[in-house]
Every structure is written in structure tokens, then in C-alpha cells.
MILUMVEX-304451 format. One record per atom (N, C-alpha, C, O): x negated, y, z negated; residue in three letters. Coordinates in steps of 0.1 Angstrom, whole numbers, padded with zeros to 4 digits, always signed. Last residue first. Layout:
BEGIN
XYZala ...
//
This chain:
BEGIN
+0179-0994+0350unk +0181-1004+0338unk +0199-1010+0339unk +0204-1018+0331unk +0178-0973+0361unk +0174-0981+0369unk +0175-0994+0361unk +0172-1005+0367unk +0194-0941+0366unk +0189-0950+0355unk +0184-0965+0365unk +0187-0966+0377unk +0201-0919+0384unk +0210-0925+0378unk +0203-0941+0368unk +0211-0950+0366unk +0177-0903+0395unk +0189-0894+0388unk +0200-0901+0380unk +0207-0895+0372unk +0156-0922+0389unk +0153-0912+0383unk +0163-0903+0384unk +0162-0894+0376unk +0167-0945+0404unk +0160-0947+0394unk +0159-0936+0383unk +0160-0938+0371unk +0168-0933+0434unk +0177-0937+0429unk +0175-0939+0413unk +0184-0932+0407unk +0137-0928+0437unk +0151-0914+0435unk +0162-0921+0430unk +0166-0915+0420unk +0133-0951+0442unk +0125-0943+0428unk +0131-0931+0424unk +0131-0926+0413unk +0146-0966+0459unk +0149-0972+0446unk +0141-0957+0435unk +0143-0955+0424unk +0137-0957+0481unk +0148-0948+0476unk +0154-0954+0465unk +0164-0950+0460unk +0110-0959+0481unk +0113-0947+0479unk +0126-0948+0474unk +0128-0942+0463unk +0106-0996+0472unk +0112-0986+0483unk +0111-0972+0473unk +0111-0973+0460unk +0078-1005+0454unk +0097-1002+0453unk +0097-0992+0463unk +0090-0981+0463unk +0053-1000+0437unk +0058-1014+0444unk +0073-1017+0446unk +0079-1027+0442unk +0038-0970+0447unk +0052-0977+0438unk +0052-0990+0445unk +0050-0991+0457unk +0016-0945+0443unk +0024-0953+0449unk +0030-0964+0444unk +0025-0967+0433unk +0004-0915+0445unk +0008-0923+0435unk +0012-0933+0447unk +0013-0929+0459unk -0031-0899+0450unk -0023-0909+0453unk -0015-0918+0449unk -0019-0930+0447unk -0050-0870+0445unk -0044-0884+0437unk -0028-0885+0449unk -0020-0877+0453unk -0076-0852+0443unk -0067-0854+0450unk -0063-0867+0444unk -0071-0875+0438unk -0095-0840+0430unk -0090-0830+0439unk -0080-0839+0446unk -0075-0833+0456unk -0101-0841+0394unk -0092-0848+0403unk -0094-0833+0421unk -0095-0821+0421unk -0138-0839+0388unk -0126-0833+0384unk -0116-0838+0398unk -0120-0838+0410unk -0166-0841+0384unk -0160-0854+0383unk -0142-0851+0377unk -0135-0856+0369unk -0179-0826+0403unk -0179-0827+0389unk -0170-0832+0379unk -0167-0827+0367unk -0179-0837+0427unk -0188-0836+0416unk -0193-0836+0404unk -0203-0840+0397unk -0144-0847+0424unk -0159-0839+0434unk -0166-0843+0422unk -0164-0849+0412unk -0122-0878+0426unk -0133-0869+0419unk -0139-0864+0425unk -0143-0871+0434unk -0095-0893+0436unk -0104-0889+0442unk -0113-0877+0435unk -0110-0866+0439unk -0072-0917+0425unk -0081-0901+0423unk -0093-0903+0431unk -0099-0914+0433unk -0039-0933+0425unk -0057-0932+0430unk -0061-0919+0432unk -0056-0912+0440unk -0017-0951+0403unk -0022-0939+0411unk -0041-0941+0413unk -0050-0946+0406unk +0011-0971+0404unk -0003-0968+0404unk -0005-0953+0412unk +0001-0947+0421unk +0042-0977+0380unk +0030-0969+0393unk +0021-0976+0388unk +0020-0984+0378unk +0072-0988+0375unk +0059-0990+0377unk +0050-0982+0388unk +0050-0982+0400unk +0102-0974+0357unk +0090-0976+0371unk +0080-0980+0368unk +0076-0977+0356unk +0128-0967+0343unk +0119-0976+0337unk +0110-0983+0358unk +0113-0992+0366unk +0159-0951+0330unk +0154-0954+0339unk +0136-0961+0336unk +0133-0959+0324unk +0188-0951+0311unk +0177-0952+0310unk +0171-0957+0326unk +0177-0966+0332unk +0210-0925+0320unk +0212-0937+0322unk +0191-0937+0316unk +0184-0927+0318unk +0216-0896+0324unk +0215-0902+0308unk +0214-0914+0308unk +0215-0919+0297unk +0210-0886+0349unk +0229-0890+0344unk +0232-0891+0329unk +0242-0888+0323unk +0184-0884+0354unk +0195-0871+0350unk +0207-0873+0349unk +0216-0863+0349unk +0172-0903+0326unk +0173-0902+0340unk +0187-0890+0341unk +0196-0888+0333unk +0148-0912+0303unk +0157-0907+0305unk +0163-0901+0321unk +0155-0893+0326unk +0118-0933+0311unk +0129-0920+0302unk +0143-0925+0304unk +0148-0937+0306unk +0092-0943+0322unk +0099-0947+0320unk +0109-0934+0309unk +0103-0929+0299unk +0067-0956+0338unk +0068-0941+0337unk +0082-0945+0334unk +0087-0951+0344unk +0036-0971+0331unk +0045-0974+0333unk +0056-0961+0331unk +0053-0955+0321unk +0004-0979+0352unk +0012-0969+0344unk +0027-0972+0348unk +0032-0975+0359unk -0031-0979+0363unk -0019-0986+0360unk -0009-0983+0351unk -0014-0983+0339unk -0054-0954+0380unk -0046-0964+0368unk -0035-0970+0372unk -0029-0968+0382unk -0085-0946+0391unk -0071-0948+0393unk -0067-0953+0381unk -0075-0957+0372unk -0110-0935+0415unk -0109-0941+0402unk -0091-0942+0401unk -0084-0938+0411unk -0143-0920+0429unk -0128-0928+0432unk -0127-0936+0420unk -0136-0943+0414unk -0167-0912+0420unk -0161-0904+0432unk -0148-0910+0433unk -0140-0903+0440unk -0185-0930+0401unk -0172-0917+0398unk -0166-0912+0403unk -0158-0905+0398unk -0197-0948+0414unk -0203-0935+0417unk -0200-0924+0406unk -0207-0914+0403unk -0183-0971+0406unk -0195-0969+0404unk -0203-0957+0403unk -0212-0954+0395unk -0148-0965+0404unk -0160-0966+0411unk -0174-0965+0405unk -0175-0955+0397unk -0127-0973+0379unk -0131-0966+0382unk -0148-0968+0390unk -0157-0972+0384unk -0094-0979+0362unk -0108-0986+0372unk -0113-0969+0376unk -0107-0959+0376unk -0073-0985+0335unk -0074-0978+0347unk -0090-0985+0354unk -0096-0995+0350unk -0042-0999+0322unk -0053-0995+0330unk -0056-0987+0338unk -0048-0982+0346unk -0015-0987+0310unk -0019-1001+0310unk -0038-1002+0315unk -0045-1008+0306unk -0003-0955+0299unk -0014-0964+0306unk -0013-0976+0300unk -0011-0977+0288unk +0032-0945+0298unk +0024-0956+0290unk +0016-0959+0301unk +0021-0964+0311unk +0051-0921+0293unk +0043-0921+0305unk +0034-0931+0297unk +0028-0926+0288unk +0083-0905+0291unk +0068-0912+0284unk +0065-0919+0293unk +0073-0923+0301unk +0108-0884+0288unk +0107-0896+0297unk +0091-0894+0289unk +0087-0884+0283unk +0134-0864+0302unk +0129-0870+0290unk +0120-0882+0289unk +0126-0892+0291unk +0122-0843+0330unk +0131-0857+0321unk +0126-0858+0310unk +0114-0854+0308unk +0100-0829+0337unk +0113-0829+0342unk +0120-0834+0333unk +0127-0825+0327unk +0073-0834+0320unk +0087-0819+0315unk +0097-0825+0319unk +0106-0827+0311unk +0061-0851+0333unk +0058-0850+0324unk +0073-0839+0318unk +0081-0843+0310unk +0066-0847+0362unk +0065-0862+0357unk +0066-0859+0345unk +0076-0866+0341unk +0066-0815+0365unk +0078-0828+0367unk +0079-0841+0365unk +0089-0848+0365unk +0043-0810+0360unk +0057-0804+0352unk +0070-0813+0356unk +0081-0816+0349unk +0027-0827+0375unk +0025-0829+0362unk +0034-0822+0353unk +0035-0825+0341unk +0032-0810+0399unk +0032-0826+0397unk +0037-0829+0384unk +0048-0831+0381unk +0023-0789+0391unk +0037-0786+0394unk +0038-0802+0392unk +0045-0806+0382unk -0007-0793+0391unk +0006-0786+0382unk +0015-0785+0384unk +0021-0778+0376unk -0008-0800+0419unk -0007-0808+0408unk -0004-0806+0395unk +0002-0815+0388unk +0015-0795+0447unk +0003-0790+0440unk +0001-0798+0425unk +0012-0802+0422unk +0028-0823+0462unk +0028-0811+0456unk +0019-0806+0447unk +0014-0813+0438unk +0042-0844+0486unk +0030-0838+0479unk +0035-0824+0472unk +0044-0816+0475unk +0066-0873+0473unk +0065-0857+0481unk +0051-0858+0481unk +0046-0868+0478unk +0080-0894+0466unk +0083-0880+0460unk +0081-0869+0466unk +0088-0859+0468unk +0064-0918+0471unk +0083-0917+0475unk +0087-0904+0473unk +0098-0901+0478unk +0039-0909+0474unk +0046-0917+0486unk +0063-0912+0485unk +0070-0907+0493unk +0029-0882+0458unk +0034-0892+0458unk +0044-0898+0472unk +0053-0893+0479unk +0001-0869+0458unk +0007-0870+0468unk +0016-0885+0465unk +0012-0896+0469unk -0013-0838+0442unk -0006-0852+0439unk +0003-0855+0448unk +0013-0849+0448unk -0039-0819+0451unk -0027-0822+0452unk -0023-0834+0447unk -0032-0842+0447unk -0064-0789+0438unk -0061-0804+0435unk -0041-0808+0440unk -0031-0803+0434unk -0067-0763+0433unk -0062-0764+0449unk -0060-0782+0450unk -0056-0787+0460unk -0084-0764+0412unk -0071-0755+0407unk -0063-0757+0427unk -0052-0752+0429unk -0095-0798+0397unk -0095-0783+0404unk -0079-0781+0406unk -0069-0787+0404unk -0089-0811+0368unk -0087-0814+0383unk -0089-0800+0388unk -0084-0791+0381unk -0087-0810+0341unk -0095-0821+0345unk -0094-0819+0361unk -0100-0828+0367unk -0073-0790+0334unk -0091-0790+0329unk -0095-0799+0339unk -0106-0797+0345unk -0047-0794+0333unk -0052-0787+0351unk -0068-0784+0343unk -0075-0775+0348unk -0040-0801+0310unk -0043-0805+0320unk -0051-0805+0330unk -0060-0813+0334unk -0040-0778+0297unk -0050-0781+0298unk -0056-0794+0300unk -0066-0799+0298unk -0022-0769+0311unk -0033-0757+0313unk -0047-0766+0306unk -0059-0762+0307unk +0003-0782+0308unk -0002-0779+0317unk -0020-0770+0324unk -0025-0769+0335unk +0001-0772+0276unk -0001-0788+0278unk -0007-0788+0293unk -0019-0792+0294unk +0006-0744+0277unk -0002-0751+0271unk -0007-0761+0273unk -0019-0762+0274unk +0035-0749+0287unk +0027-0742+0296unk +0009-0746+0293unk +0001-0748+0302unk +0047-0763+0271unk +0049-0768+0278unk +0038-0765+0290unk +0033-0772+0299unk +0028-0763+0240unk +0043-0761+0240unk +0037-0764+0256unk +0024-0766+0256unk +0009-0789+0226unk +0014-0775+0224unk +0028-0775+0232unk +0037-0783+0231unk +0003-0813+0220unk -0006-0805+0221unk -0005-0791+0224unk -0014-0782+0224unk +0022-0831+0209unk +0014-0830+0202unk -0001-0821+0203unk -0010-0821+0196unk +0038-0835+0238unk +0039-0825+0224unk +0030-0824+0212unk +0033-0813+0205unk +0026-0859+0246unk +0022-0844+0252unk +0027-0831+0240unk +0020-0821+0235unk +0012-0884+0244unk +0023-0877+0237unk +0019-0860+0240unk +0010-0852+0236unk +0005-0895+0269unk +0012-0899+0262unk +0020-0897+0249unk +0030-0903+0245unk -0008-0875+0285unk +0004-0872+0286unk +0012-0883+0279unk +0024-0882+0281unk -0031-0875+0265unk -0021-0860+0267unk -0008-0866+0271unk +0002-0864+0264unk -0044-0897+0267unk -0041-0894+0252unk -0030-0879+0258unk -0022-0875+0249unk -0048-0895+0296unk -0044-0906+0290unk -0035-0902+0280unk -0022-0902+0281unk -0065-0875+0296unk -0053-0873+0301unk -0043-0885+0295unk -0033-0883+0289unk -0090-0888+0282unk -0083-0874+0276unk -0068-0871+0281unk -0059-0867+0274unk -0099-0901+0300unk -0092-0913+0283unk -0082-0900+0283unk -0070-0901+0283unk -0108-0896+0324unk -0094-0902+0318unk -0088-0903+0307unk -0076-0904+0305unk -0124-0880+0311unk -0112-0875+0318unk -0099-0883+0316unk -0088-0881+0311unk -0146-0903+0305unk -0141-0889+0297unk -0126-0883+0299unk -0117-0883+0290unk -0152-0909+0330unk -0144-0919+0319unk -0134-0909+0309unk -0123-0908+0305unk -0159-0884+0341unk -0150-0896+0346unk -0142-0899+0336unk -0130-0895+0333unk -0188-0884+0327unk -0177-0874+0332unk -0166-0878+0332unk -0160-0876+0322unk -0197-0908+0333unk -0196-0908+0324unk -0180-0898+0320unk -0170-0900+0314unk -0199-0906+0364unk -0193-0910+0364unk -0188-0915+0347unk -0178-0922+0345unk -0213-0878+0368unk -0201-0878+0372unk -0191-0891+0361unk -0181-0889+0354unk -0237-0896+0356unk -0233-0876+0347unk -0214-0877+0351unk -0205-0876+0343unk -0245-0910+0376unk -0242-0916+0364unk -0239-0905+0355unk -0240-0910+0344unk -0250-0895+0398unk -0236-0906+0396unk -0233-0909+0386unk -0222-0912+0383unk -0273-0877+0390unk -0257-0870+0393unk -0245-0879+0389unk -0236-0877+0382unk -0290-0904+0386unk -0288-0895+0373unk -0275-0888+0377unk -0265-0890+0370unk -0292-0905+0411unk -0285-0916+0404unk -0282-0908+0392unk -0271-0906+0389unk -0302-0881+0427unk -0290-0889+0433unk -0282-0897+0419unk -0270-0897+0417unk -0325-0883+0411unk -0315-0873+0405unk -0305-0878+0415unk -0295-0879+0408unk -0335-0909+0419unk -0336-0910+0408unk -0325-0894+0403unk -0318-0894+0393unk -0339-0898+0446unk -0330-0909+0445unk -0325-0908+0429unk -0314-0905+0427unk -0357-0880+0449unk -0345-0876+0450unk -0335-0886+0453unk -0325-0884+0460unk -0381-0897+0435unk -0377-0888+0426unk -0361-0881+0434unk -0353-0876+0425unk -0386-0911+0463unk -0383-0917+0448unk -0377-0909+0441unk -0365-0912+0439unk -0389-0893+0481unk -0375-0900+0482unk -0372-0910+0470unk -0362-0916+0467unk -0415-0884+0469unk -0403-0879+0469unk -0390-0882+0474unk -0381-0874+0471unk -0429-0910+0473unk -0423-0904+0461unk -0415-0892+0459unk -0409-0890+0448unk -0430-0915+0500unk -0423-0923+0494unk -0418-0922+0479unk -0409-0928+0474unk -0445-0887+0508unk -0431-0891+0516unk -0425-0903+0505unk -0414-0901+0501unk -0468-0899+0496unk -0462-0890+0490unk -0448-0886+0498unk -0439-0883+0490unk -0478-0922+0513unk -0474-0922+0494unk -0468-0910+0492unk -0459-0912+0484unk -0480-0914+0535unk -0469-0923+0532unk -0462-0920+0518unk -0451-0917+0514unk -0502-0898+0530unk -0490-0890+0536unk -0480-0895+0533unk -0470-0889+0528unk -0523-0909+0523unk -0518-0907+0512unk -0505-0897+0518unk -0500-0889+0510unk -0521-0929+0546unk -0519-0935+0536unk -0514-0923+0523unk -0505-0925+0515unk -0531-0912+0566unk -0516-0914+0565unk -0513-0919+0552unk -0503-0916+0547unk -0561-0905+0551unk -0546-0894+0553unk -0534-0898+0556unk -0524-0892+0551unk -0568-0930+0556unk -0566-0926+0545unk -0555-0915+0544unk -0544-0916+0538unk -0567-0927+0586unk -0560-0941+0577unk -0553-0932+0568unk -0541-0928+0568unk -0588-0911+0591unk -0573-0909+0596unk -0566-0917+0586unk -0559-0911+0578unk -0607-0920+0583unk -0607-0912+0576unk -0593-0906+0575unk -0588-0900+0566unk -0611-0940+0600unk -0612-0949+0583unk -0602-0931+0578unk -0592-0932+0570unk -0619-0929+0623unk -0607-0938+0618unk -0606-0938+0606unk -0595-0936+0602unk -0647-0916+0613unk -0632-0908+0616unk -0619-0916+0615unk -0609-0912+0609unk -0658-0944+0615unk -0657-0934+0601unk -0645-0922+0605unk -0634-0922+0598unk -0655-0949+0636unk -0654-0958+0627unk -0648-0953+0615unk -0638-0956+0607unk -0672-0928+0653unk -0654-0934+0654unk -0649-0936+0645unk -0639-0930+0640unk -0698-0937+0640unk -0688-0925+0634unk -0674-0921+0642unk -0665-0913+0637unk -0703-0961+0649unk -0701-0958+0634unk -0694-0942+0629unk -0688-0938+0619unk -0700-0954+0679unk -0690-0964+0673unk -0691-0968+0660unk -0683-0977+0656unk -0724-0936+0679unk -0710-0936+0681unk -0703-0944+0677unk -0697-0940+0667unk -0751-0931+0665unk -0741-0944+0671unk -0729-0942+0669unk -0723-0944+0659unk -0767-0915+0653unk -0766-0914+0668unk -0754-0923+0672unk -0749-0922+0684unk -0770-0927+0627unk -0762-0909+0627unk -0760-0907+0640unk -0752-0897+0642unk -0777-0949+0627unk -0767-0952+0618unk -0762-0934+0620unk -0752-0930+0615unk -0808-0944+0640unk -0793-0952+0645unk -0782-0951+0642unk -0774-0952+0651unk -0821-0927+0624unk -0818-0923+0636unk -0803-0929+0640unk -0792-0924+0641unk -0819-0947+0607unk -0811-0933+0600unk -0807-0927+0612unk -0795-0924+0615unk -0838-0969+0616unk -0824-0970+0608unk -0816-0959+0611unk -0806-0961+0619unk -0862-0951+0623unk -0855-0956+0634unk -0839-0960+0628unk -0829-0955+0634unk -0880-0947+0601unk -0869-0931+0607unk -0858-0938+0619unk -0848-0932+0623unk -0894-0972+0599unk -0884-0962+0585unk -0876-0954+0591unk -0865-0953+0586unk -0903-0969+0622unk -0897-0979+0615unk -0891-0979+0608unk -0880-0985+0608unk -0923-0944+0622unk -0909-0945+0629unk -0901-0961+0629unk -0892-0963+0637unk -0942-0952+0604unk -0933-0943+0602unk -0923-0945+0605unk -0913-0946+0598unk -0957-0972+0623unk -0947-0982+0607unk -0941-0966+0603unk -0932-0969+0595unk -0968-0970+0646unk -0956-0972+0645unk -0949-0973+0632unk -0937-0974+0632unk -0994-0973+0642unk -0992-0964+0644unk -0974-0962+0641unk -0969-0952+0636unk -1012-0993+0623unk -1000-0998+0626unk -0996-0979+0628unk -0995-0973+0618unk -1041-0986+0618unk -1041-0998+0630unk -1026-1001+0630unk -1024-1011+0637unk -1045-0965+0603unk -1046-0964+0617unk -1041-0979+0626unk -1040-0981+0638unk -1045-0972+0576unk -1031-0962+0582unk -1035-0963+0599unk -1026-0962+0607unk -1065-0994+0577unk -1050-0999+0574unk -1038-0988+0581unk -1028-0990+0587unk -1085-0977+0581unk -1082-0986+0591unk -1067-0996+0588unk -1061-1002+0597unk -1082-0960+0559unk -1081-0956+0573unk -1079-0965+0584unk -1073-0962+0595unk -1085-0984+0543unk -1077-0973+0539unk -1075-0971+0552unk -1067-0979+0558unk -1116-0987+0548unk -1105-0999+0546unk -1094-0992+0547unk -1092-0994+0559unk -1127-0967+0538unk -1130-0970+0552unk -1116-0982+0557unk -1110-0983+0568unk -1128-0966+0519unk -1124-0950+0525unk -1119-0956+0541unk -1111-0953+0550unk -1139-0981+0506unk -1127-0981+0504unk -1120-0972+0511unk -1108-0971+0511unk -1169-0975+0512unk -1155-0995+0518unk -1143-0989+0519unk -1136-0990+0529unk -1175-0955+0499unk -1173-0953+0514unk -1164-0966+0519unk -1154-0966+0526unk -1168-0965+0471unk -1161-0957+0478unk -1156-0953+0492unk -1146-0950+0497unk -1191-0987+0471unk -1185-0988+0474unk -1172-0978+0477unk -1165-0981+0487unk -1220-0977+0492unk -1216-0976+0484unk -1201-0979+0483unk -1195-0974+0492unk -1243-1000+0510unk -1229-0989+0509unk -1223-0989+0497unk -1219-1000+0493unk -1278-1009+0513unk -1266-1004+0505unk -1254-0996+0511unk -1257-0986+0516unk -1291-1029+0531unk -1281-1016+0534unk -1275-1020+0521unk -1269-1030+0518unk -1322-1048+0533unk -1312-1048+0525unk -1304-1034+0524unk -1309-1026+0516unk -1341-1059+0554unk -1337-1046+0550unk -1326-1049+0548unk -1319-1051+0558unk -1366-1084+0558unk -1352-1081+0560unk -1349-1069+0551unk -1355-1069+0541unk 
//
């Protein structure tokens, strides 16, 4: 018997070759995934949806923050006006309660008319309308007469506000005369009267009557 040496390298050479050759396929096993996952339409729909989403999503978010932020100066304006507001009142308050204590007749008027625009009306039910300087020369100048707040209110906004007030003098006979108002304001922006509403719990003609011959 004749004993064949092979060397072992040649086995190895040989083993090798017959491992890469006998699965021709095992490359495209690996390339077949990638193939699929970049050919298959209904993953790259998928992906363009997904992609749409996100864009409305961050469309929403940002539509939602800026109706955030122009809400937030909406409220900051109401709450400027309606600080504004309070301010006004107190100030007219303290004027026409003692009005002499702030100058002489034109003076007092002028700085009145601070708190309300210069085309502002006072529309008294039993009295009339009339521009609001002129209002305020006749409630305050016409007669001898003092003007006592009890209250006042005022809207949330600052856009609408009012008082409770007792208007009480001297009447043009000399008889003492003695009314109850309310009045209602209407503030712009900048939290100045453009329009006021007095009205009386008494016929009109008790308030003329009241004011040339005394009501006491």
C-alpha cells in the first residue's frame, strides 16, 4: 500500500474553496434586505408620511405659540388699562371733591380733561349731552355745591367702569338742594373717559326742579 502525503495547507486551501463555492447565494442574502427596505414602496410612503406629520406638528406648535404670546400682550394691555383705570378714578375722585385745592377754575378743568380725551361727551339723561369740559364746569363751578363718591366698579378689562355719587349744594334760589347719581364710563386704550353716562333714580324734572329751587 502507498501511503499519499498532502500537505496540510493544500486541505486548507482546499476546504476554503469548497466552503466559498458550495453556497453561491450567501452574498445576495446580505444585499437582498437593503435591496428591499430602498425598493418597497410602502416603506418610503411611510417615511414621506411620517415626514408630513412632523411638519404639521411643528406648524401647529408654532401657530399655537404665537396666539400664546398675542394673548399674553392682549392681557398685559388689560391689565396696563385697567391699573390705568383705577388710577383715574381715585385722582378725579380727590379733584372734584375739593376742587379748590387745586387751582383756580380753568386750572382744575384742564386737569381734569387729563383723564378723558379732548372729543369725550357726558351724557346726562335729565340734563342733556355736552362736551365734558363744559360738563364738569357745570357740575363742579355752576353752584355751590360738593360732589361725595360712595363707589365706584370697574370691568375686568378697564374698558367700562362707573360710580356712585352724591351731588349736593346750593341751588339757584339758595334753597339747599341734595341728588343721587350714578355714572358709567366708557375707557379707550388708554384708559381715558370717551364717554360717560349719568343717570338719576328721579324723573328729569325732579333734577331741574332740585337744582334751581332746592330739593330739601
Amino acid at each position: 500500500m502507498r501511503t499519499i502525503i498532502v500537505p496540510c495547507g493544500v486541505v486548507l486551501l482546499l476546504v476554503i474553496a469548497g466552503c466559498s463555492s458550495s453556497d453561491p447565494t450567501a452574498s445576495d442574502e446580505y444585499a437582498a434586505p437593503e435591496q428591499e427596505l430602498s425598493s418597497d414602496p410602502t416603506t418610503t410612503e411611510e417615511y414621506q408620511e411620517l415626514e408630513q406629520r412632523l411638519a404639521d406638528t411643528e406648524q401647529e406648535l408654532s401657530n399655537v405659540t404665537a396666539e400664546r404670546d398675542a394673548l399674553a400682550v392682549q392681557i398685559a394691555a388689560k391689565d396696563d388699562r385697567y391699573n390705568t383705570v383705577v388710577a383715574n378714578q381715585q385722582a378725579v375722585t380727590e379733584i372734584i371733591a375739593d376742587p379748590t385745592a387745586y387751582g383756580t377754575e380753568e386750572e382744575v378743568l384742564d386737569l381734569l380733561m387729563e383723564y378723558a380725551t379732548e372729543d369725550a361727551v357726558m351724557d346726562d339723561v335729565a340734563l342733556g349731552s355736552i362736551g365734558m369740559r363744559e360738563a364738569w364746569r357745570e357740575t363742579v363751578f355752576w353752584t355751590d355745591s360738593d360732589i361725595e363718591t360712595f363707589a365706584t366698579w370697574l370691568a375686568d378689562d378697564g374698558s367700562l367702569g362707573g360710580s356712585l355719587w352724591v351731588w349736593s349744594g346750593t341751588a339757584f334760589n339758595g334753597e339747599p338742594f341734595e341728588l343721587i347719581g350714578v355714572n358709567t364710563d366708557i375707557y379707550d386704550e388708554n384708559g381715558l373717559v370717551t364717554y360717560e353716562r349719568v343717570d338719576w333714580p328721579y324723573q328729569a324734572a325732579h333734577v331741574e326742579e332740585a337744582i334751581e329751587n332746592g330739593s330739601r
